[in-house]
N, C-alpha and C positions, 0 to 999 in steps of 0.2 A: 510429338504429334501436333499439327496443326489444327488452329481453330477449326477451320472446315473438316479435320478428320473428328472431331471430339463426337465420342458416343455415348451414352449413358449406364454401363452395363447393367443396371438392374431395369432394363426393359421404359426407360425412358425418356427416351430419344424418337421424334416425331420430323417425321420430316414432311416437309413446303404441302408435298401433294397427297399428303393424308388427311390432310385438313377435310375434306367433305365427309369423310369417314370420321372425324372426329366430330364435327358436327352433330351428323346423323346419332352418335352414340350421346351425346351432349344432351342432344332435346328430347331423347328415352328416356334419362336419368333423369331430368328434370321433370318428365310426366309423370316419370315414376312414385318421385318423391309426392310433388304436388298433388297427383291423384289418389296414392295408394295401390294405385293396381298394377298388375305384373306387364311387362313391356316384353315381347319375343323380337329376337332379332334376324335377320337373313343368317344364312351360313356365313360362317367364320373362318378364316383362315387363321394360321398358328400366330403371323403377324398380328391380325388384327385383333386376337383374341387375348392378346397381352397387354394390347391398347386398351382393352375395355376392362381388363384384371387392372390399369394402373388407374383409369380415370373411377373405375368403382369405388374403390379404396377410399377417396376423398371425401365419399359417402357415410358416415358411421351405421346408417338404419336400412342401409340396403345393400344386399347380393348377388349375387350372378351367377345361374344355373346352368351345366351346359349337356346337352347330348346330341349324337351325332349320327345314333341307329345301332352303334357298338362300340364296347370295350375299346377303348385307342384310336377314336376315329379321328383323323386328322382334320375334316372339316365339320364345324358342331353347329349349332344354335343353339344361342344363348338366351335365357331367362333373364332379365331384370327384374330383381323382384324383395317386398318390404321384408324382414324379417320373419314375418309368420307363415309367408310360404313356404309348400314344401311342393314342387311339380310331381305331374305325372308323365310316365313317358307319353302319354297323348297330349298332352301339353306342348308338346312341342311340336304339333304337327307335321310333322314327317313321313313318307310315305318310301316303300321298298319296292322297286321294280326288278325282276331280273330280265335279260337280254335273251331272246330266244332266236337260234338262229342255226343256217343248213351246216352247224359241224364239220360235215364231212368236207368240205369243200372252202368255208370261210376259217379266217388265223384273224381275228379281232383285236385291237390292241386300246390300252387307252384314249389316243388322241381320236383316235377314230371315234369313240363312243361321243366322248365329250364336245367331238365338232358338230357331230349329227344333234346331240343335243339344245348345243347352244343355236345351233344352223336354225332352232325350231322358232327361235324369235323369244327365246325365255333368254332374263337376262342368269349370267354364272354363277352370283350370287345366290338362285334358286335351286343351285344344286349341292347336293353333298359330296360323298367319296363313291368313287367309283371301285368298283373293286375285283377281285377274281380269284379262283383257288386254283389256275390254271387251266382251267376248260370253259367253266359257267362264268355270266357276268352280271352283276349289281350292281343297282345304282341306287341312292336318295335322294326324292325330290321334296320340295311342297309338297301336301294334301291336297291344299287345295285349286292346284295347277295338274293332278294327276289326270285325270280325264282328258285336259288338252293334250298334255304330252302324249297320251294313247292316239289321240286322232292322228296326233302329227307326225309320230316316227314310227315311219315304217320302212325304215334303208339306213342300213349303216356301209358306209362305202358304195362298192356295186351290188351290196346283198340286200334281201328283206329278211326281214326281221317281225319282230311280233314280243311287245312288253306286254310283261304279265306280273298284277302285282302281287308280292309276297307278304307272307305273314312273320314278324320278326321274328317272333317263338319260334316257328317250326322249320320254317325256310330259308331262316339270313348262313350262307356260305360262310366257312371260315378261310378268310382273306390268307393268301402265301403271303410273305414279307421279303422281298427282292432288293433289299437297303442293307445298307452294314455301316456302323459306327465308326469310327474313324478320329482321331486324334491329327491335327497339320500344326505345322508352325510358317505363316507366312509372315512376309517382311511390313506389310499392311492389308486394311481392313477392303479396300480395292475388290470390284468384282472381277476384273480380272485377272487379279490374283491369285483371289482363292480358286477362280476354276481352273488355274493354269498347274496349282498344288492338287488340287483335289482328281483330276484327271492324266497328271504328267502330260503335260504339254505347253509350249513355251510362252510367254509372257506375249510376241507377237503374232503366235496364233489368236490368244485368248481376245489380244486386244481387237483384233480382225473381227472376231464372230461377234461379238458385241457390238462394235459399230455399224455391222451388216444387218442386226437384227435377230442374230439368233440366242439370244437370250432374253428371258422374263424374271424379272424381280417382282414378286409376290405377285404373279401372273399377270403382270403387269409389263409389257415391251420398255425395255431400257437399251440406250444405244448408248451410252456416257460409259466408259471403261473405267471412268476415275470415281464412282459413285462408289456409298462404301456400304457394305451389307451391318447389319447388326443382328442380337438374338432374336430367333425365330423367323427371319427374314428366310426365305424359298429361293433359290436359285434356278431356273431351270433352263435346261442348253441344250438345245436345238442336236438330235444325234447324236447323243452323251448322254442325259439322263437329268437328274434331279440332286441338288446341294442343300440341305435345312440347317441352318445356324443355329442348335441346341445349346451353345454355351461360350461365350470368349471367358479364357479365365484366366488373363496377365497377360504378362510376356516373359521369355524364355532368356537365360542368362546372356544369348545377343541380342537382345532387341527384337527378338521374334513375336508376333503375336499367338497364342496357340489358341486353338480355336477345335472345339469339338464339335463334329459334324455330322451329319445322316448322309449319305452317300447311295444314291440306286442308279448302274453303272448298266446302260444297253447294249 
């Protein structure tokens, strides 16, 4: 493996353009310490939230708390916070909207939800998991961005729509799970390789739709085909679906890398 492929497997490996992100997280912990008081941060993503499990660590007198609106949620905020805290789920202000809409007539999907959202002028960061039990749809935002988001989305697609906020107790949907685990062994750590294993398809397709644009790295547009993913890193491909990098654990008696993966297949 080449210097430029070297990853950290125990989640600590940073790369050039997370630097702002590291920042941001850098001068929480250090408020944190120096004031005492608990520091909330925007939602997280799985990447980023491993970043903030490695840069905590160096901390002996401080913690990181996280919730997300539910059991497994994939995007949280997190708590910063001294040893004596203990949160409450309103601590983390958060807020549950679901999607009300003409049923009969509209088929809603993720990206749809999440364009109109972000379309509102809030940045992504303010959102949590979107989700569905195959009919109804939810979302988590800010608290205290709820009101605007009320004013502002009232069309998802050609439809209207109408958010109405929910109460977690009584009303949070239990989310389908349309992902399946997966086990690969590729020849390297390359994004488009693993999407070329993880969807069977060829190494000059994969390289094609990455330089076109149709892939995001931790929702992030990546056009480099030679970029290399790490743990917890998100894949997402444009007409294919979604890739989460849960674990590299070696390589395989060729030289393979095996790589255990989350897989949601469109």
């Amino acid at each position: 493996m080449s210097d430029k492929e070297k990853v950290n497997m125990n989640g600590g490996f940073f790369r050039p353009e997370e630097k702002p992100f590291i920042d941001k997280i850098c001068d929480l912990l250090l408020r944190t310490q120096s004031m005492y008081i608990p520091q909330l941060t925007d939602f997280l993503n799985l990447r980023q939230r491993a970043i903030l499990d490695n840069l905590v660590n160096k901390y002996d007198d401080l913690f990181v708390h996280y919730y997300g609106g539910y059991e497994g949620a994939e995007r949280v905020r997190g708590i910063i916070a001294p040893d004596y805290f203990v949160p409450k789920q309103s601590d983390f202000k958060i807020a549950l909207y679901e999607v009300r809409y003409p049923e009969r007539f509209a088929n809603l999907h993720h990206g749809q939800i999440l364009g109109s959202l972000t379309g509102s002028g809030i940045d992504r960061d303010h959102f949590g998991d979107i989700i569905t039990d195959g009919k109804r749809w939810q979302f988590f935002v800010f608290d205290d961005i709820s009101k605007y988001i009320e004013q502002q989305v009232d069309k998802i697609g050609s439809f209207k729509v109408h958010l109405i906020k929910k109460d977690f107790q009584n009303d949070l949907l239990m989310p389908i799970d349309e992902s399946d685990d997966e086990t690969i062994n590729v020849q390297s750590l390359r994004l488009d390789t693993i999407i070329a294993e993880a969807y069977d398809l060829s190494r000059t397709q994969t390289k094609s739709m990455v330089e076109h644009g149709k892939v995001q790295l931790n929702w992030v547009p990546n056009r480099n085909p030679s970029a290399f993913a790490t743990i917890y890193d998100t894949i997402s491909v444009h007409g294919y679906g979604r890739i989460r990098v849960n674990n590299i654990m070696g390589k395989s008696k060729n030289n393979k890398y095996i790589i255990f993966v989350n897989v949601i297949k469109k």
